[in-house]
mmCIF entry with sequence, helices, sheets and N, C-alpha, C, O atoms, coordinates in Angstrom:
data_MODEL
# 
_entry.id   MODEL 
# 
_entity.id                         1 
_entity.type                       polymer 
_entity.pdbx_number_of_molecules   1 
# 
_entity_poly.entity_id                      1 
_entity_poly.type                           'polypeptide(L)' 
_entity_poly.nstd_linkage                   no 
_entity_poly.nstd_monomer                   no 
_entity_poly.pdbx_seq_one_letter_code       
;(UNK)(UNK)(UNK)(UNK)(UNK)(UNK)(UNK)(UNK)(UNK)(UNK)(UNK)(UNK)(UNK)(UNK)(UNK)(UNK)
(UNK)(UNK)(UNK)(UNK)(UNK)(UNK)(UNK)(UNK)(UNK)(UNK)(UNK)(UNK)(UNK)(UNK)(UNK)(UNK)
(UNK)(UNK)(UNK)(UNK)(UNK)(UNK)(UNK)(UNK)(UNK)(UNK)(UNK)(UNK)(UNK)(UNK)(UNK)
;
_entity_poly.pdbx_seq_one_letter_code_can   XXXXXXXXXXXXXXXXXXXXXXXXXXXXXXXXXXXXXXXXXXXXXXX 
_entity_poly.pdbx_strand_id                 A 
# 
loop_
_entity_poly_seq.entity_id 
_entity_poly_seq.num 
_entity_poly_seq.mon_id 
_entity_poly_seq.hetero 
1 1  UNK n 
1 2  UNK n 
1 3  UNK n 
1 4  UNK n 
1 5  UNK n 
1 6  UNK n 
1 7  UNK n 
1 8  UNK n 
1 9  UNK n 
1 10 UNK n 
1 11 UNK n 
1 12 UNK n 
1 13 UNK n 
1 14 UNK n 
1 15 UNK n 
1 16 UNK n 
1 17 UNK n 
1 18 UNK n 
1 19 UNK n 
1 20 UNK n 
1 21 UNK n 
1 22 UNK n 
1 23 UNK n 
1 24 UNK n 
1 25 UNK n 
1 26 UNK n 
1 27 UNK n 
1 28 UNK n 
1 29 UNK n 
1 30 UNK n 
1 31 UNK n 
1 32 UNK n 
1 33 UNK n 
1 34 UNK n 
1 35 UNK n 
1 36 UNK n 
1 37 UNK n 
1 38 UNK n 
1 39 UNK n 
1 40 UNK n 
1 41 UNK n 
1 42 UNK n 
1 43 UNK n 
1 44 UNK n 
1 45 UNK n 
1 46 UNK n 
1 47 UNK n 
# 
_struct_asym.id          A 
_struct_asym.entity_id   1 
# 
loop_
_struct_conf.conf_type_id 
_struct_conf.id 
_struct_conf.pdbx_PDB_helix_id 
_struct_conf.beg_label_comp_id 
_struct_conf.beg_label_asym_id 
_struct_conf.beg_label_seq_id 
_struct_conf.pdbx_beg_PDB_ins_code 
_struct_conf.end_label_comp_id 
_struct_conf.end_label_asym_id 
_struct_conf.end_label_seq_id 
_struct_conf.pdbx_end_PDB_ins_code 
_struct_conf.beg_auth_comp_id 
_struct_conf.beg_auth_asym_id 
_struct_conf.beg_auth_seq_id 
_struct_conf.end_auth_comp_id 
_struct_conf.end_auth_asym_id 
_struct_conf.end_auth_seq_id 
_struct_conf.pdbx_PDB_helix_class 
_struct_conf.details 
_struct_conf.pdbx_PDB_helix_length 
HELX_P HELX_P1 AA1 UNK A 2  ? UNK A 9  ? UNK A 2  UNK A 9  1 ? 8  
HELX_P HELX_P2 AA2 UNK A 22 ? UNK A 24 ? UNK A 22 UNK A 24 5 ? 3  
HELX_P HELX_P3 AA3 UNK A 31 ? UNK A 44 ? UNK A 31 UNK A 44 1 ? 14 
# 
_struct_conf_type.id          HELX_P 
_struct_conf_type.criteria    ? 
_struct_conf_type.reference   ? 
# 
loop_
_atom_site.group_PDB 
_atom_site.id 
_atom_site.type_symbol 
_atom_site.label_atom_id 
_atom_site.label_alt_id 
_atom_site.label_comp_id 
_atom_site.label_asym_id 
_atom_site.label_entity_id 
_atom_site.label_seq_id 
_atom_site.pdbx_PDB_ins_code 
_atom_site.Cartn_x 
_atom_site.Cartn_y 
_atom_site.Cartn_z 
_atom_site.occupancy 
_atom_site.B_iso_or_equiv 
_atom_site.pdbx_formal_charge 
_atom_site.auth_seq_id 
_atom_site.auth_comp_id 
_atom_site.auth_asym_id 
_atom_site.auth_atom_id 
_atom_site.pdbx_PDB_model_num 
ATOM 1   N N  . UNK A 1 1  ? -45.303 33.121 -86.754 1.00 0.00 ? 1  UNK A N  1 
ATOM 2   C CA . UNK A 1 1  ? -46.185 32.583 -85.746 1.00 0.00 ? 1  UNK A CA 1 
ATOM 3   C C  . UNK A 1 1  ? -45.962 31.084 -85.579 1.00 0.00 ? 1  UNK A C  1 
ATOM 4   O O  . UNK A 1 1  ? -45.804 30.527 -84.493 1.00 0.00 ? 1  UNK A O  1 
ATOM 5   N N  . UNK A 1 2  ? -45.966 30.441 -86.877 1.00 0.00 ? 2  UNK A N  1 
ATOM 6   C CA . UNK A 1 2  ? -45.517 28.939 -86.390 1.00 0.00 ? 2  UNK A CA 1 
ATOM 7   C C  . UNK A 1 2  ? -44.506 28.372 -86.140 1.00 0.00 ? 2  UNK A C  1 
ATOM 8   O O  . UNK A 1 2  ? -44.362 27.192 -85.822 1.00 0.00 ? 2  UNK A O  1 
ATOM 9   N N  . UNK A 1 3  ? -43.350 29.582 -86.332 1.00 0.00 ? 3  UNK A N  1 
ATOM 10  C CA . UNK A 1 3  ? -41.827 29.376 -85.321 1.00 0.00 ? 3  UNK A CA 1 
ATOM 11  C C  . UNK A 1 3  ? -42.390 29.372 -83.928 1.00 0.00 ? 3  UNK A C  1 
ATOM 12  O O  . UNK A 1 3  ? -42.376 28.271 -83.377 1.00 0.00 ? 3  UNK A O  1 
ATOM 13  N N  . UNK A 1 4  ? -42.736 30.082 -83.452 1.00 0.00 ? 4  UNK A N  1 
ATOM 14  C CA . UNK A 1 4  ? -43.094 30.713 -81.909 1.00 0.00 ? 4  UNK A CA 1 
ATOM 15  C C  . UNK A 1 4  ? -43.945 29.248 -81.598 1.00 0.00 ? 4  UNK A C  1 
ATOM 16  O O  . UNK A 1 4  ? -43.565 28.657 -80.587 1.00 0.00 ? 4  UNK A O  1 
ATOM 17  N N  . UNK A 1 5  ? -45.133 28.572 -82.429 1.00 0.00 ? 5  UNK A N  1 
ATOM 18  C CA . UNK A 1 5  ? -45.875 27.734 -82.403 1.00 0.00 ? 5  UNK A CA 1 
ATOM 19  C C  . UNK A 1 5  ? -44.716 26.285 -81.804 1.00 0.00 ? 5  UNK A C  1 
ATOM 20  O O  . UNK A 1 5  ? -44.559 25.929 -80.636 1.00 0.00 ? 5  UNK A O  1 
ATOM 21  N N  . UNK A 1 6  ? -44.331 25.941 -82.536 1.00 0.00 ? 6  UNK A N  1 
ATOM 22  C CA . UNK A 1 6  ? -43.151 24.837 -82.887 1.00 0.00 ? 6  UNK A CA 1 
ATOM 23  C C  . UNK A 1 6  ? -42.145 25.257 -81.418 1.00 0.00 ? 6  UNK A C  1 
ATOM 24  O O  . UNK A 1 6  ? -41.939 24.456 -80.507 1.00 0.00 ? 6  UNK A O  1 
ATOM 25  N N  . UNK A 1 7  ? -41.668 26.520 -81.453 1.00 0.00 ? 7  UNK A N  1 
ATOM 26  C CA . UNK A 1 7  ? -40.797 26.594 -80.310 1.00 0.00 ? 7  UNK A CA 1 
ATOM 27  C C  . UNK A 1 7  ? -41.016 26.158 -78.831 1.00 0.00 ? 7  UNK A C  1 
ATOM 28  O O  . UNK A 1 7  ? -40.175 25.555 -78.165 1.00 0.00 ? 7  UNK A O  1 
ATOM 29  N N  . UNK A 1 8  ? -42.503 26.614 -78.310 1.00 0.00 ? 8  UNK A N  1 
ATOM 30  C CA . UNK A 1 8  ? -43.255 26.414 -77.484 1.00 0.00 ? 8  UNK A CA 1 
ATOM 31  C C  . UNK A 1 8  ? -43.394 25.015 -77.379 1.00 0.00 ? 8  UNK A C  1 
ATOM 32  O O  . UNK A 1 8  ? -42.933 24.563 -76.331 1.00 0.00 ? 8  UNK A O  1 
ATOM 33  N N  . UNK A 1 9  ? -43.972 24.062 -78.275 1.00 0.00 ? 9  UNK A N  1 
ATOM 34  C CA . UNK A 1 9  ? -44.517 22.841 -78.721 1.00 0.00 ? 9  UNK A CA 1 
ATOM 35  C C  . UNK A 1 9  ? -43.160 22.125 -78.054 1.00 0.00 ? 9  UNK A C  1 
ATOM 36  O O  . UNK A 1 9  ? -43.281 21.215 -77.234 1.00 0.00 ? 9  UNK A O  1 
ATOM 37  N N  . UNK A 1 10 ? -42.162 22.509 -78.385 1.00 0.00 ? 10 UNK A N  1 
ATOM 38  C CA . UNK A 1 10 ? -40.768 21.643 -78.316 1.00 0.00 ? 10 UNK A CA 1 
ATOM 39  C C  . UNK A 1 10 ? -40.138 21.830 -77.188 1.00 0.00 ? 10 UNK A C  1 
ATOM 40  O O  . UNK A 1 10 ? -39.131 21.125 -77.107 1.00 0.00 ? 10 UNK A O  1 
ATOM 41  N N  . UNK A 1 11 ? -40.420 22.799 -75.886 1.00 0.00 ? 11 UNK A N  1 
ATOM 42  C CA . UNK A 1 11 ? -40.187 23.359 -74.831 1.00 0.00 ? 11 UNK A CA 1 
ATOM 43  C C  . UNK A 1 11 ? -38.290 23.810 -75.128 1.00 0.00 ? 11 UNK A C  1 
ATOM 44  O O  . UNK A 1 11 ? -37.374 23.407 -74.411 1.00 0.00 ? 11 UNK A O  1 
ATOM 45  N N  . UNK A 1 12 ? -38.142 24.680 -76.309 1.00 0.00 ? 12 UNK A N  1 
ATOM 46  C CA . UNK A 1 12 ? -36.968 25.274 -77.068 1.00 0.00 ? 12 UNK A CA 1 
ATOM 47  C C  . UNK A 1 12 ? -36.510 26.095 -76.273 1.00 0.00 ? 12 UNK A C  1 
ATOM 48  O O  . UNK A 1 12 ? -37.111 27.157 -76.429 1.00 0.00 ? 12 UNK A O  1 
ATOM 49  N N  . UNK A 1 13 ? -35.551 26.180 -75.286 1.00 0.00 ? 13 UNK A N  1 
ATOM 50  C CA . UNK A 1 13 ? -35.459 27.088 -74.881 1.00 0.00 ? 13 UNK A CA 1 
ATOM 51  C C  . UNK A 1 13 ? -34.295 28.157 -75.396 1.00 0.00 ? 13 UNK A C  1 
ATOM 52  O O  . UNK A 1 13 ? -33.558 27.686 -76.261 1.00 0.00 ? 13 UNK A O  1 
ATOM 53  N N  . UNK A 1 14 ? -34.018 29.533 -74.993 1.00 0.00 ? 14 UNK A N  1 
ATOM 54  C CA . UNK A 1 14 ? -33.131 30.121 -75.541 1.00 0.00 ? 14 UNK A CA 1 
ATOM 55  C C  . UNK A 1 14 ? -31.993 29.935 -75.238 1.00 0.00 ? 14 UNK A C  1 
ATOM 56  O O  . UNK A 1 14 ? -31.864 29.513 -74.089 1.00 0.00 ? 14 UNK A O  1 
ATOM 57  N N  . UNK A 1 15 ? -30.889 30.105 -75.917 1.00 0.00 ? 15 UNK A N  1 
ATOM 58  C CA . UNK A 1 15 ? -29.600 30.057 -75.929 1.00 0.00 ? 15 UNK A CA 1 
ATOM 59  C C  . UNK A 1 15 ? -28.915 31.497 -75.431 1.00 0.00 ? 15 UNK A C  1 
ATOM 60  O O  . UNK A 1 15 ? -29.457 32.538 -75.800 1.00 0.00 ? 15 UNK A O  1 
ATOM 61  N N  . UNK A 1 16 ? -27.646 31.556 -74.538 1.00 0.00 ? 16 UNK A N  1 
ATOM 62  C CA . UNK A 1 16 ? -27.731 32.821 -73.981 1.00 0.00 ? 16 UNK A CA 1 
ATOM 63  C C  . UNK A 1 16 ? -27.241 33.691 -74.659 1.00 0.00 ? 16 UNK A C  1 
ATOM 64  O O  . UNK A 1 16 ? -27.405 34.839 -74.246 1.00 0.00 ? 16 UNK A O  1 
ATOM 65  N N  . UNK A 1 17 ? -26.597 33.529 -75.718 1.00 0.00 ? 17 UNK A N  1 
ATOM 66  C CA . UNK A 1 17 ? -26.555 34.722 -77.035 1.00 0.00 ? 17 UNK A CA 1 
ATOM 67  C C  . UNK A 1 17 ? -27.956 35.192 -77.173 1.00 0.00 ? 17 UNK A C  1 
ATOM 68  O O  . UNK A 1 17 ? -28.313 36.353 -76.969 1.00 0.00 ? 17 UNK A O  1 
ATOM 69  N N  . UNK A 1 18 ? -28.754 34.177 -77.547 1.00 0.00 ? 18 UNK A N  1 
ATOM 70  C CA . UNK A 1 18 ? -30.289 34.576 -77.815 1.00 0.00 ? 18 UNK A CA 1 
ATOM 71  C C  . UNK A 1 18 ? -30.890 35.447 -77.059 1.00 0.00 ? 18 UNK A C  1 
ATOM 72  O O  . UNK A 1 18 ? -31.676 36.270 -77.528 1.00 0.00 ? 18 UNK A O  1 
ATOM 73  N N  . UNK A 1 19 ? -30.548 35.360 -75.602 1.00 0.00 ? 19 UNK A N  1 
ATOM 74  C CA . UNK A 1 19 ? -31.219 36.436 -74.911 1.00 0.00 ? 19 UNK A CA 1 
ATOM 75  C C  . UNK A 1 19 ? -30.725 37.786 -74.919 1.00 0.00 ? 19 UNK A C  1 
ATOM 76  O O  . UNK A 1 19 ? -31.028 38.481 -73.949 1.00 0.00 ? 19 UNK A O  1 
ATOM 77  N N  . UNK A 1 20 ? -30.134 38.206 -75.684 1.00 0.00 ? 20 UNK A N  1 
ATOM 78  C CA . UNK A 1 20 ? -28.992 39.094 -75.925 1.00 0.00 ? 20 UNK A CA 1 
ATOM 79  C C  . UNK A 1 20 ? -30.084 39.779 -76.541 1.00 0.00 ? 20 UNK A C  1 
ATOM 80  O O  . UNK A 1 20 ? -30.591 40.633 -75.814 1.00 0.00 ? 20 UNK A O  1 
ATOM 81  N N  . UNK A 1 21 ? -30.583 39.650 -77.663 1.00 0.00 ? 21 UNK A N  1 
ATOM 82  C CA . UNK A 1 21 ? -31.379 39.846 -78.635 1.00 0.00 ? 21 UNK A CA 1 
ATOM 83  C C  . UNK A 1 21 ? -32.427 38.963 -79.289 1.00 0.00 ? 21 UNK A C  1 
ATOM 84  O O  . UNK A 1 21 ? -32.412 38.397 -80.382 1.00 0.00 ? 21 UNK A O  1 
ATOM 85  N N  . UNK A 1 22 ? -33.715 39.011 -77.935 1.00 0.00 ? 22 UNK A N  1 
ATOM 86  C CA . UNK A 1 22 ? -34.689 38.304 -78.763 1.00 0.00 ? 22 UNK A CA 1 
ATOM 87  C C  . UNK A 1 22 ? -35.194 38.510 -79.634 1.00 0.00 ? 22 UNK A C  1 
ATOM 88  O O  . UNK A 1 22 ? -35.802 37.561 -80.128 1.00 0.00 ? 22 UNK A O  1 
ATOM 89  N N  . UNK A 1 23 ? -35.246 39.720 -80.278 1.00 0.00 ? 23 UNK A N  1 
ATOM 90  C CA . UNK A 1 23 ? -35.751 40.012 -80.960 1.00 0.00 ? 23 UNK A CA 1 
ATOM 91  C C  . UNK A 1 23 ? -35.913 39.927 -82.578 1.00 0.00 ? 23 UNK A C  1 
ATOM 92  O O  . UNK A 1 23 ? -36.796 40.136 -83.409 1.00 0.00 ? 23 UNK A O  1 
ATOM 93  N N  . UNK A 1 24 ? -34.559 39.504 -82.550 1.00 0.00 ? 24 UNK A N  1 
ATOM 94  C CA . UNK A 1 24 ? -34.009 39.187 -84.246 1.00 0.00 ? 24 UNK A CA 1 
ATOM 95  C C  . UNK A 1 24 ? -33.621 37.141 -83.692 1.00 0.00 ? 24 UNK A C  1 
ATOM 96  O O  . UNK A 1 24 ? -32.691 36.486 -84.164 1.00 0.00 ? 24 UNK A O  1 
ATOM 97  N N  . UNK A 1 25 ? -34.570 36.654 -82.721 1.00 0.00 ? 25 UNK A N  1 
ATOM 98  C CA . UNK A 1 25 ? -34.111 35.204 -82.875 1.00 0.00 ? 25 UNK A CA 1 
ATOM 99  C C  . UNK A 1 25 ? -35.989 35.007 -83.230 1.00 0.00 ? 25 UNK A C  1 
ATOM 100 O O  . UNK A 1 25 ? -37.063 35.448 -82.820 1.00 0.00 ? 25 UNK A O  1 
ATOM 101 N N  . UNK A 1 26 ? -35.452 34.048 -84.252 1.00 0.00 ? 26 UNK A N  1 
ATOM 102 C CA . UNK A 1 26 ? -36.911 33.135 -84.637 1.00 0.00 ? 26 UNK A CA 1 
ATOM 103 C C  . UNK A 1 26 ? -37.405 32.483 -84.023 1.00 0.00 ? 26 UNK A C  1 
ATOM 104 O O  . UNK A 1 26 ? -36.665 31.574 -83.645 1.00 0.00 ? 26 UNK A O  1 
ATOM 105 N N  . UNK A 1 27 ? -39.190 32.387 -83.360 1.00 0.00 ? 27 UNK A N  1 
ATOM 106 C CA . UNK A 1 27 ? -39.758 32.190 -82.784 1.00 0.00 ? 27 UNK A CA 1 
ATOM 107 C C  . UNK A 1 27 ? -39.684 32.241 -81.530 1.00 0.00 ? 27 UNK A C  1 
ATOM 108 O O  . UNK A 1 27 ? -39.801 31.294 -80.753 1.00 0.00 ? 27 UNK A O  1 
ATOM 109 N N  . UNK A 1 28 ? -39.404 33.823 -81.171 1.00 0.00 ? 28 UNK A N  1 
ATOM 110 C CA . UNK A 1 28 ? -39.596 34.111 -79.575 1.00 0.00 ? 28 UNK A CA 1 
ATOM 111 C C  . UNK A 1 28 ? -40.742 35.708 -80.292 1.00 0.00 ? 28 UNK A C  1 
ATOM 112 O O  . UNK A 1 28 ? -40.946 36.284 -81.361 1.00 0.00 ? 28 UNK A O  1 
ATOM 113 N N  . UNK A 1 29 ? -41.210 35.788 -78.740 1.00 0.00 ? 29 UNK A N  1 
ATOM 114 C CA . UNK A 1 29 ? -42.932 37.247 -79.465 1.00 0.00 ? 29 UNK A CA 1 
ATOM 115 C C  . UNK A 1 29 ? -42.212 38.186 -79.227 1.00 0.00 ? 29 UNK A C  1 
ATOM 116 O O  . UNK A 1 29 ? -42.883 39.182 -78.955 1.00 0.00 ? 29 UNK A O  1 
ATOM 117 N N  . UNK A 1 30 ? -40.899 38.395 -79.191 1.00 0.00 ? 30 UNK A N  1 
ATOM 118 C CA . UNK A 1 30 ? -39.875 39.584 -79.623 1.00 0.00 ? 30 UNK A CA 1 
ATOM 119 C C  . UNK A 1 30 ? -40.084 40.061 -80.695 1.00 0.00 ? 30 UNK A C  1 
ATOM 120 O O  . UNK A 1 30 ? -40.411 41.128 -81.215 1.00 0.00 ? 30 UNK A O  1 
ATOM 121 N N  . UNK A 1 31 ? -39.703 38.552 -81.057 1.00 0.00 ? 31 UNK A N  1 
ATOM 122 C CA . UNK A 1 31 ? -39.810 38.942 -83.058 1.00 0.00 ? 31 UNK A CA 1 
ATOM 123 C C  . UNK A 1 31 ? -40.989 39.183 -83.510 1.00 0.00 ? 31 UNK A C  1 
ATOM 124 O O  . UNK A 1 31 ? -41.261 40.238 -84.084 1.00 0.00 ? 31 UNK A O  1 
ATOM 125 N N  . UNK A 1 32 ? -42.085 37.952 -83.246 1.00 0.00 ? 32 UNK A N  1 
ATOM 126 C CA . UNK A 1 32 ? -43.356 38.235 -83.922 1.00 0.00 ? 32 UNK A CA 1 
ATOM 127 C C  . UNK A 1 32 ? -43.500 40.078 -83.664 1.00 0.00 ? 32 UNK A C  1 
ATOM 128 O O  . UNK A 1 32 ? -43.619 40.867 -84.601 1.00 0.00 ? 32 UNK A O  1 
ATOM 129 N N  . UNK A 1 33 ? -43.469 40.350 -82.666 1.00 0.00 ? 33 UNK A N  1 
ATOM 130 C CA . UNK A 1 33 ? -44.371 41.674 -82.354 1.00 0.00 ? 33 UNK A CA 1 
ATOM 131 C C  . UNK A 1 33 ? -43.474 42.560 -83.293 1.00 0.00 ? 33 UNK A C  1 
ATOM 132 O O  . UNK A 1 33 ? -44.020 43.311 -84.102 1.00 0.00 ? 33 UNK A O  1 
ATOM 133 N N  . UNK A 1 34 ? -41.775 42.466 -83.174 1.00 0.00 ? 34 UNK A N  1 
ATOM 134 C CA . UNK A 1 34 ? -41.286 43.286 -84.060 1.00 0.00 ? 34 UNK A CA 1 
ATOM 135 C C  . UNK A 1 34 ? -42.155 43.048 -85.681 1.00 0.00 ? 34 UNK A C  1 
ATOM 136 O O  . UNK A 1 34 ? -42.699 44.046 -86.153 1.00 0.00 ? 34 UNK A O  1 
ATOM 137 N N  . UNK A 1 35 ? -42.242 41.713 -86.460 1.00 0.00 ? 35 UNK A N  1 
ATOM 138 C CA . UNK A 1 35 ? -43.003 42.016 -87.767 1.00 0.00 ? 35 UNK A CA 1 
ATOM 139 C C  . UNK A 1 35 ? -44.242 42.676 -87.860 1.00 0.00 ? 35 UNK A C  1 
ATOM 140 O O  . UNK A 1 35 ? -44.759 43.376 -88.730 1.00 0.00 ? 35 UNK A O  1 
ATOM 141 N N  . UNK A 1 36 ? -44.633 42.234 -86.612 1.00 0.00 ? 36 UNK A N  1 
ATOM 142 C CA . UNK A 1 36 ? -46.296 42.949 -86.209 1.00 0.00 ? 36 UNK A CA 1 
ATOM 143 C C  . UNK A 1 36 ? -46.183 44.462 -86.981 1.00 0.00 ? 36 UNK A C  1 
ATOM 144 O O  . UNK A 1 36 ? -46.657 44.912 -88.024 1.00 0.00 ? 36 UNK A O  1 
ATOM 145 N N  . UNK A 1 37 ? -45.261 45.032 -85.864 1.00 0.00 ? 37 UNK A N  1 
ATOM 146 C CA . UNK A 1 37 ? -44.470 46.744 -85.998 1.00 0.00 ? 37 UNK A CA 1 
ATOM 147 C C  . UNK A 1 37 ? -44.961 46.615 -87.699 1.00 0.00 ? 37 UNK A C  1 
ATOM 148 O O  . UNK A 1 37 ? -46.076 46.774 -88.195 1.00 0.00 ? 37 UNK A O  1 
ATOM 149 N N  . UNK A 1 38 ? -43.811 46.306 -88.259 1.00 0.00 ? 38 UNK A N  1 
ATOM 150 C CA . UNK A 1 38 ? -43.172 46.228 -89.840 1.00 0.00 ? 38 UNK A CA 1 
ATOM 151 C C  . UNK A 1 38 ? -44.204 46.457 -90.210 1.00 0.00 ? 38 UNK A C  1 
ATOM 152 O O  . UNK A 1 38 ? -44.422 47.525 -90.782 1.00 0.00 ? 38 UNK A O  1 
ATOM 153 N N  . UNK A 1 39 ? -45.095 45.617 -90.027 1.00 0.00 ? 39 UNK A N  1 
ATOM 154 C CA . UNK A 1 39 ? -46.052 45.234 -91.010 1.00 0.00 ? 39 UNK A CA 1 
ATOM 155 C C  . UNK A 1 39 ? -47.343 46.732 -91.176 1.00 0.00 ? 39 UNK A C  1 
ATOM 156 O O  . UNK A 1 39 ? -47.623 47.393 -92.176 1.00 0.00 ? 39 UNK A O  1 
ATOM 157 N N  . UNK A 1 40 ? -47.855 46.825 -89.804 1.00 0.00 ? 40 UNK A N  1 
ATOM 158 C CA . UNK A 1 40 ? -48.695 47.663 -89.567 1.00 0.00 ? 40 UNK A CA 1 
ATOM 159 C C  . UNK A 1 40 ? -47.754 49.392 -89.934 1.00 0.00 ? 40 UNK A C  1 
ATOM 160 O O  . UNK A 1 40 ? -48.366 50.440 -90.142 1.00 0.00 ? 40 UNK A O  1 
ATOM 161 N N  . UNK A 1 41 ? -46.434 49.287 -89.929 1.00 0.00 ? 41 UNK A N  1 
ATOM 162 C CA . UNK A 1 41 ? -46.227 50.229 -90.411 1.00 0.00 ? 41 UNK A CA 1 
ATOM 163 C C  . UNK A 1 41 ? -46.100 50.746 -91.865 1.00 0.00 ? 41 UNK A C  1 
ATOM 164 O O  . UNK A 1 41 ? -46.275 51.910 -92.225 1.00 0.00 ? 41 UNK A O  1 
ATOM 165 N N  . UNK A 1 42 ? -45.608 49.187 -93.009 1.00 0.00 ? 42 UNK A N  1 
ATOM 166 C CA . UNK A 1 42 ? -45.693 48.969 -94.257 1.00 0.00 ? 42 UNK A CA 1 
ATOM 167 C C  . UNK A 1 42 ? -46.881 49.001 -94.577 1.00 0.00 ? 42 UNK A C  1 
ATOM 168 O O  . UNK A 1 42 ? -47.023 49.316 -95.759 1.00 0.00 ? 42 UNK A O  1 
ATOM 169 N N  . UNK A 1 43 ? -48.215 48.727 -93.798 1.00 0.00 ? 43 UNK A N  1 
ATOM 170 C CA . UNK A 1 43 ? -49.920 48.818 -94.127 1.00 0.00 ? 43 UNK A CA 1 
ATOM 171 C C  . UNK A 1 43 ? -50.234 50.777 -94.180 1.00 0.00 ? 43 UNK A C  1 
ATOM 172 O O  . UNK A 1 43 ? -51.006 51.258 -95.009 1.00 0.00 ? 43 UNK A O  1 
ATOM 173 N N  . UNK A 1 44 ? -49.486 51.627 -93.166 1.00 0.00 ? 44 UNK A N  1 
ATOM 174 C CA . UNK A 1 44 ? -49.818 52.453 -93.052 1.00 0.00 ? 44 UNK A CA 1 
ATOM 175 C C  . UNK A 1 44 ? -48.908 53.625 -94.185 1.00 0.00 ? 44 UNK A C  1 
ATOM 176 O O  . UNK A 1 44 ? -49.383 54.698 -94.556 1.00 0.00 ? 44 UNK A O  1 
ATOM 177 N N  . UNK A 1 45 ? -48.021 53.282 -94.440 1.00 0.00 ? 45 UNK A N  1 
ATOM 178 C CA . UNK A 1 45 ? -47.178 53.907 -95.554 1.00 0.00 ? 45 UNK A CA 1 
ATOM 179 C C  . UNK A 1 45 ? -48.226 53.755 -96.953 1.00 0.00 ? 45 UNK A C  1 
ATOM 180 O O  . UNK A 1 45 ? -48.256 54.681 -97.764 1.00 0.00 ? 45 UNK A O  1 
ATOM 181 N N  . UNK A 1 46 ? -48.752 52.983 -97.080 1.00 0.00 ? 46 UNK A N  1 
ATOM 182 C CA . UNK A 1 46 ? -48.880 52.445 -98.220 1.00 0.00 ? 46 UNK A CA 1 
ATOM 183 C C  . UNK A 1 46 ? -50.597 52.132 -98.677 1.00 0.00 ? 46 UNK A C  1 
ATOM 184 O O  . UNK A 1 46 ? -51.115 51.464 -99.572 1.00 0.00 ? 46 UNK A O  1 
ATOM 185 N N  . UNK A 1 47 ? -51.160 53.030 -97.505 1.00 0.00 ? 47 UNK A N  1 
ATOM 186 C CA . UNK A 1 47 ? -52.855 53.278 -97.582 1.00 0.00 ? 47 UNK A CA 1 
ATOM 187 C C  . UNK A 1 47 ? -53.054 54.762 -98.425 1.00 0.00 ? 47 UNK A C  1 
ATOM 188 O O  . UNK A 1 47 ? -54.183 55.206 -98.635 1.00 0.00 ? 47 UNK A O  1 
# 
C-alpha cells in the first residue's frame, strides 16, 4: 500500500514493459489487489 502511496505522491508513471504486466510491478492496485487475492485466500485455507 505504501508503494502505491509513494507512487501516486511522486506522479511515477509506468514504464512500457510495466504495462505489460501490472500486476507483478510494485505499487500499481494490480498488485495490491493481486496480495489482497493471496492473502484472503491464505486467511481462508487456514481458518
Amino acid at each position: 500500500m505504501i508503494e502505491l502511496i509513494e507512487r501516486v505522491e511522486a506522479k511515477k508513471a509506468l514504464r512500457e514493459s510495466e504495462l505489460e504486466s501490472p500486476e507483478s510491478t510494485s505499487g500499481t492496485p494490480e498488485k495490491l489487489y493481486k496480495i489482497r487475492g493471496s492473502a484472503i485466500d491464505d486467511y481462508n485455507r487456514n481458518r
